[in-house]
FIVOKOL-572421 format. One line per 10 residues: for each residue y, x, z of N, C-alpha, C. Coordinates in nm, 4 decimals. Each point is the difference from the previous one (the first is absolute). Example, Ala and Ser with C-alpha at 12.3 -4.5 7.8 and 13.67 -1.06 7.14 Angstrom:
2
-0.5690/1.3190/0.7800/0.1190/-0.0890/0.0000/0.1200/0.0900/0.0000 ~ 0.1050/-0.0350/-0.0720/0.1190/0.0820/0.0060/0.1090/-0.0770/0.0730
//
This chain:
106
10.0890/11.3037/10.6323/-0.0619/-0.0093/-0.1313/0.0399/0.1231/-0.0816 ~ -0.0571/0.0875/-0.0655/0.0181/0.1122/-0.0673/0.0497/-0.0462/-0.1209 ~ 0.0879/0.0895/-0.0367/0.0816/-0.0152/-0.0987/-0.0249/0.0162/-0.1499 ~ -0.1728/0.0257/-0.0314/-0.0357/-0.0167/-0.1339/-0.0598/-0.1314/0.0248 ~ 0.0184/-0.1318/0.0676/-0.0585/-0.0984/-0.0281/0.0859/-0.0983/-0.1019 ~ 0.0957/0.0403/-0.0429/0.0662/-0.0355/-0.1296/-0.0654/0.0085/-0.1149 ~ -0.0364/0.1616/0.0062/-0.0810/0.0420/-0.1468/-0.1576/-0.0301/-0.0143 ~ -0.0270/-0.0400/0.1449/-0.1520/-0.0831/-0.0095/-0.0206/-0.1427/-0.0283 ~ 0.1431/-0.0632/0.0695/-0.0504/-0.1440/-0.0542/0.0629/0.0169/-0.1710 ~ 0.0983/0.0280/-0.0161/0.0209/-0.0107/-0.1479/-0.0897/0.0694/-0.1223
-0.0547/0.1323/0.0910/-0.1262/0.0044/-0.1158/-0.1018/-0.0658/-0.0311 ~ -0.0511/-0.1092/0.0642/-0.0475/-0.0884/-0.0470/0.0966/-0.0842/-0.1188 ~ 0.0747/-0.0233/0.0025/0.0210/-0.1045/-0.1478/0.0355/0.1526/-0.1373 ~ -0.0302/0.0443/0.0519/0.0195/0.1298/-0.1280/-0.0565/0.0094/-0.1135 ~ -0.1157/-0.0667/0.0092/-0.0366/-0.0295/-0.1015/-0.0420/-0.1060/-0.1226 ~ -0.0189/-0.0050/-0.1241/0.0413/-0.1217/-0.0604/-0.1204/-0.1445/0.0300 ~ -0.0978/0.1363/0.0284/-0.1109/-0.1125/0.0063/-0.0179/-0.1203/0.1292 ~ 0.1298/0.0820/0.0681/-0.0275/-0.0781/0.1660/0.1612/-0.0800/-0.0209 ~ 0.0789/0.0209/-0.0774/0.1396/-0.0514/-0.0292/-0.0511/-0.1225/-0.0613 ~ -0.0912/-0.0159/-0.0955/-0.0122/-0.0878/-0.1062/-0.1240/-0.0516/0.1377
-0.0387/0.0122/0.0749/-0.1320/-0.0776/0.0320/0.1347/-0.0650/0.1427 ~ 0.0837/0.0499/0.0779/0.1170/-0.0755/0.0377/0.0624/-0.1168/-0.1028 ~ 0.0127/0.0254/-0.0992/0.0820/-0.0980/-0.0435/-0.1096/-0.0894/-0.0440 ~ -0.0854/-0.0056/-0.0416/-0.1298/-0.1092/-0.0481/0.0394/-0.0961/0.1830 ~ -0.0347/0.0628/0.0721/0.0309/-0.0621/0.1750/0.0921/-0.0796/-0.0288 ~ 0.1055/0.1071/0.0149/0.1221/-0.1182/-0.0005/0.0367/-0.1577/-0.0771 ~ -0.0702/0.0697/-0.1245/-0.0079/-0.1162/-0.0860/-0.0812/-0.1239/0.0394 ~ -0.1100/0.0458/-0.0064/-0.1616/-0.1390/0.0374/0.0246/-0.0268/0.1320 ~ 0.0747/0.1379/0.1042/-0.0702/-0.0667/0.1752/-0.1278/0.1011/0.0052 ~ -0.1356/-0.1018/0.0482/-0.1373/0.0254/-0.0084/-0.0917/0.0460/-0.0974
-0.0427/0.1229/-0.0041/-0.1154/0.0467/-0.1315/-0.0951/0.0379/0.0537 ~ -0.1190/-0.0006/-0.0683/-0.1052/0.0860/0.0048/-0.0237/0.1480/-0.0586 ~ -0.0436/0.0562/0.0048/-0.0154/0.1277/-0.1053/-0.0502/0.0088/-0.1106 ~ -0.0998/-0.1412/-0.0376/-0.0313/-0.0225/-0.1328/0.1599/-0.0205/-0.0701 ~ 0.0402/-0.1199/0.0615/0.1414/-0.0789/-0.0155/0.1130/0.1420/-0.0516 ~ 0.0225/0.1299/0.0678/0.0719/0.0388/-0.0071/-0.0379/0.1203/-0.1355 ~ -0.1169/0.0325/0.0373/-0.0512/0.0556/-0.1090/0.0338/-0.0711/-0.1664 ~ -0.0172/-0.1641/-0.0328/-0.0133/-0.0163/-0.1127/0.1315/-0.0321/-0.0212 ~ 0.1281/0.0150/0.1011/0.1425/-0.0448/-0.0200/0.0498/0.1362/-0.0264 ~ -0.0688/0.1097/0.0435/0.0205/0.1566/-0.0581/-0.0470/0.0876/-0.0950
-0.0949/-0.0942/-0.0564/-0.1083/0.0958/-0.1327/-0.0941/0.1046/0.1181 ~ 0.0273/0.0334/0.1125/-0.0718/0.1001/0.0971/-0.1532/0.0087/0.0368 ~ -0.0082/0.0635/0.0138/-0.1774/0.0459/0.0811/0.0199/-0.0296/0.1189 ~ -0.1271/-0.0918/0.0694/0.0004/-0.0327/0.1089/0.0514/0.1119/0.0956 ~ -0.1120/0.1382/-0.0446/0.0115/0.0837/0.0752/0.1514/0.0872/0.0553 ~ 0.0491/0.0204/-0.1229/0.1899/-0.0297/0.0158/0.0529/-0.0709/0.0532 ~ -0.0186/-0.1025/0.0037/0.0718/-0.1061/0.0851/-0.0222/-0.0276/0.1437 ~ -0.1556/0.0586/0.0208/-0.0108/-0.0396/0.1439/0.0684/0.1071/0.0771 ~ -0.0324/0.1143/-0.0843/0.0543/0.1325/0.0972/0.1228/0.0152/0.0033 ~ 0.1070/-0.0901/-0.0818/0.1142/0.0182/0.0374/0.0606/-0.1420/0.0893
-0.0878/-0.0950/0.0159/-0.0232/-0.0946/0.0960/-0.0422/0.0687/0.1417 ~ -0.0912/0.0786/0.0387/0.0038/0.0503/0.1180/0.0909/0.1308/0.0668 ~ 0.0772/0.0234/-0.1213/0.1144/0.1109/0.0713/0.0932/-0.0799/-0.0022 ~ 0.0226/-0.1466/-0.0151/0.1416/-0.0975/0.0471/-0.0588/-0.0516/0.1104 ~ -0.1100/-0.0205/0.0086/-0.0297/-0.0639/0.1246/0.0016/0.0766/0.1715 ~ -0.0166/0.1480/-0.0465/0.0817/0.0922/0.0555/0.0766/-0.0211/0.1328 ~ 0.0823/-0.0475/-0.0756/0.1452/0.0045/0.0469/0.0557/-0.1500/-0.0410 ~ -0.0676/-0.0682/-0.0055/-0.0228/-0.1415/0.0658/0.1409/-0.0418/-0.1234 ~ -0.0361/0.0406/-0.1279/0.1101/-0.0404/-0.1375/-0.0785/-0.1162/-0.0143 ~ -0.1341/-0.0291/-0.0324/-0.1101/-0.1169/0.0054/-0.0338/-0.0466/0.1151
-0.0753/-0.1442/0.0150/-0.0749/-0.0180/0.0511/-0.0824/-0.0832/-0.0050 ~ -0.1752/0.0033/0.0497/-0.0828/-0.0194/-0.1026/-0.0422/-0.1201/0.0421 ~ -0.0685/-0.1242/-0.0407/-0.0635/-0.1005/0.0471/-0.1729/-0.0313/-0.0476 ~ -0.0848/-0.0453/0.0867/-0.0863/-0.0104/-0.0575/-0.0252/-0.1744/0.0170 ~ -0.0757/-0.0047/-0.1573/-0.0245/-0.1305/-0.0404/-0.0958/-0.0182/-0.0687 ~ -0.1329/-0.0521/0.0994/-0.1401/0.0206/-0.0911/-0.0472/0.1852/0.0209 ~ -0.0373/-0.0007/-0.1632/-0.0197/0.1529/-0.0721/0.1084/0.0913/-0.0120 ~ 0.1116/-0.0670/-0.0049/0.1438/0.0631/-0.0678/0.0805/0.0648/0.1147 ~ 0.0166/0.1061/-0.0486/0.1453/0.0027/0.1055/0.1287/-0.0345/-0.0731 ~ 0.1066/-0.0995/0.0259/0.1504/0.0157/-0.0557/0.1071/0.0857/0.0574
0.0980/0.0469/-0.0505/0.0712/0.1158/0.0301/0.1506/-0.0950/0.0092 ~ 0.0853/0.0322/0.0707/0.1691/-0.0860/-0.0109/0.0572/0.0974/0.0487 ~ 0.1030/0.0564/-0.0378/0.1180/0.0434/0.0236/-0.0110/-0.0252/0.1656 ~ 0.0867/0.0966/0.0999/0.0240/-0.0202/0.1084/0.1310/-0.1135/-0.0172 ~ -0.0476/-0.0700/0.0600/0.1497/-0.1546/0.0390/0.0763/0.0780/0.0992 ~ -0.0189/0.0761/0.1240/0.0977/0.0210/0.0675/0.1218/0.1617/-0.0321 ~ -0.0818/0.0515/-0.0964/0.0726/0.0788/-0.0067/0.0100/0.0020/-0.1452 ~ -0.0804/0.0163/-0.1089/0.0061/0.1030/-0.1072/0.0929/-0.1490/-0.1073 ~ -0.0618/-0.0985/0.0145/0.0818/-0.1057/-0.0728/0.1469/0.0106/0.0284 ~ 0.0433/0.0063/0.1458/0.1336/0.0088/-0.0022/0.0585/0.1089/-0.0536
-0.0723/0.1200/0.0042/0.0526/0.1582/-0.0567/0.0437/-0.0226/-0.1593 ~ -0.1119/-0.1070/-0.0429/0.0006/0.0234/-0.1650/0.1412/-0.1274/-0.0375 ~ -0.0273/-0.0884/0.0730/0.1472/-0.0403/-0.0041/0.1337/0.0157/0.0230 ~ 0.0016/0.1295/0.0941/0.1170/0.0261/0.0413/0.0721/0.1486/-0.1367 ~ -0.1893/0.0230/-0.0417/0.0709/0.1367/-0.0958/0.0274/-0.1090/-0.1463 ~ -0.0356/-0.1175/-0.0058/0.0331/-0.0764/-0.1473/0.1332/0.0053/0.0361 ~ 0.0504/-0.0683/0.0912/0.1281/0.0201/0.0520/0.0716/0.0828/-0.0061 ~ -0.0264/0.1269/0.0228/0.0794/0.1755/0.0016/0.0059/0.0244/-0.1528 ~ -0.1209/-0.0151/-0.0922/0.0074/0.0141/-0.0861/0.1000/-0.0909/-0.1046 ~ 0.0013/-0.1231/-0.0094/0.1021/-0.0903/-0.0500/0.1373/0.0719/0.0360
0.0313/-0.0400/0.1368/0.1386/0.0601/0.0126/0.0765/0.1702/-0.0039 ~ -0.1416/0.0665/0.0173/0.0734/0.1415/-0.0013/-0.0581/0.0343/-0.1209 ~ -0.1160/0.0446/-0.0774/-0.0541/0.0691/-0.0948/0.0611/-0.0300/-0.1171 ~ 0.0967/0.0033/-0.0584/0.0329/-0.0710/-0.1100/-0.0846/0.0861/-0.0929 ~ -0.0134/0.1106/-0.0280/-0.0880/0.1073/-0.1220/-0.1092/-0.0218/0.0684 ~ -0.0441/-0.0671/0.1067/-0.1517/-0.0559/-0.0140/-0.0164/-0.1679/-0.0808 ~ 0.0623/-0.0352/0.0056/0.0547/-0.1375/-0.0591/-0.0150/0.0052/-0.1731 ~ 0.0731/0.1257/-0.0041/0.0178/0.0080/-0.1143/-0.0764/0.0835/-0.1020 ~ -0.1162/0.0587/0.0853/-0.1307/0.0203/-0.0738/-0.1127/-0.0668/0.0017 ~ 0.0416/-0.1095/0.1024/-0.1493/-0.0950/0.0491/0.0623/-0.0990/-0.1861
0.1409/0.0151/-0.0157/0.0099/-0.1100/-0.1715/-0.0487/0.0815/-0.0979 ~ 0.0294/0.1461/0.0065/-0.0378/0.0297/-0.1212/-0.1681/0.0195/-0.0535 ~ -0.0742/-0.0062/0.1514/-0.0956/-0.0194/-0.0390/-0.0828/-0.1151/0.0033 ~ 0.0852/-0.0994/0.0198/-0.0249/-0.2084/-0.0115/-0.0858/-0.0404/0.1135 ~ 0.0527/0.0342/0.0978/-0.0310/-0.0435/0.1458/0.1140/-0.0708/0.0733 ~ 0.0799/-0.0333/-0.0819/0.0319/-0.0927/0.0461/0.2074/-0.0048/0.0004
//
């Protein structure tokens, strides 16, 4: 495996619009792109295209139901990743901790 596949899978979450369309996932589970669109203020067209560069690299994956497609978080991999960095983050980041308060996240 070549050794920029670090900086390829992580450039995908690089950006806010695909960070914030991860965490809408994490939160609900299952969305649509209407669904994710009106939980983001976003344009479909924004949202889908940063829906098909996670799907990529298999960060999504998509279901169809009816008309719709729904989108979920990968279960075998990307859910455990995001739990294991809540984890890294709690115990090691403390000045991430401590800007996620000052700006009331928690």
């Amino acid at each position: 495996m070549p050794e920029n596949h670090y900086h390829r899978f992580f450039e995908l979450f690089a950006t806010p619009l695909r960070i914030e369309i991860i965490k809408q996932l994490k939160l609900k589970g299952s969305m649509n792109v209407t669904q994710i669109c009106h939980a983001l203020g976003e344009e479909q067209s924004k949202v889908s295209h940063n829906l098909k560069r996670l799907l990529l690299c298999n960060i999504v994956r998509v279901n169809q139901m009816g008309n719709f497609r729904y989108y979920e978080l990968n279960k075998d991999t990307i859910l455990p990743l995001l739990q294991l960095i809540d984890r890294h983050v709690q115990t090691w980041c403390k000045e991430c901790q401590l800007e996620r308060r000052k700006k009331g996240y928690g």
